[in-house]
C-alpha positions, 0 to 999 in steps of 0.5 A: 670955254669961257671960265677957263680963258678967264681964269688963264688971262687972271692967272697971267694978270696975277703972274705980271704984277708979281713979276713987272719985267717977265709980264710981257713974256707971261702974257704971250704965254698965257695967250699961247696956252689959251689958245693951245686949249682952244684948239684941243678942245675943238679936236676932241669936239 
């Protein structure tokens, strides 16, 4: 779970400097699925 919420929040990271103004609105999103993936994980467990 680790490697994916990792990759998610470098992904979110690379998406912000691309784009200063949209960095806060991609970081909620990142936040968002990684939670999303979090807890559909935990269902399937």
């Amino acid at each position: 779970m680790s490697v994916v919420i990792n990759t998610q929040n470098a992904s979110v990271i690379h998406n912000g400097s691309d784009m200063n103004s949209g960095a806060i609105a991609g970081l909620a999103i990142g936040c968002t699925i990684s939670a999303a993936i979090i807890i559909i994980v935990c269902i399937m467990i």
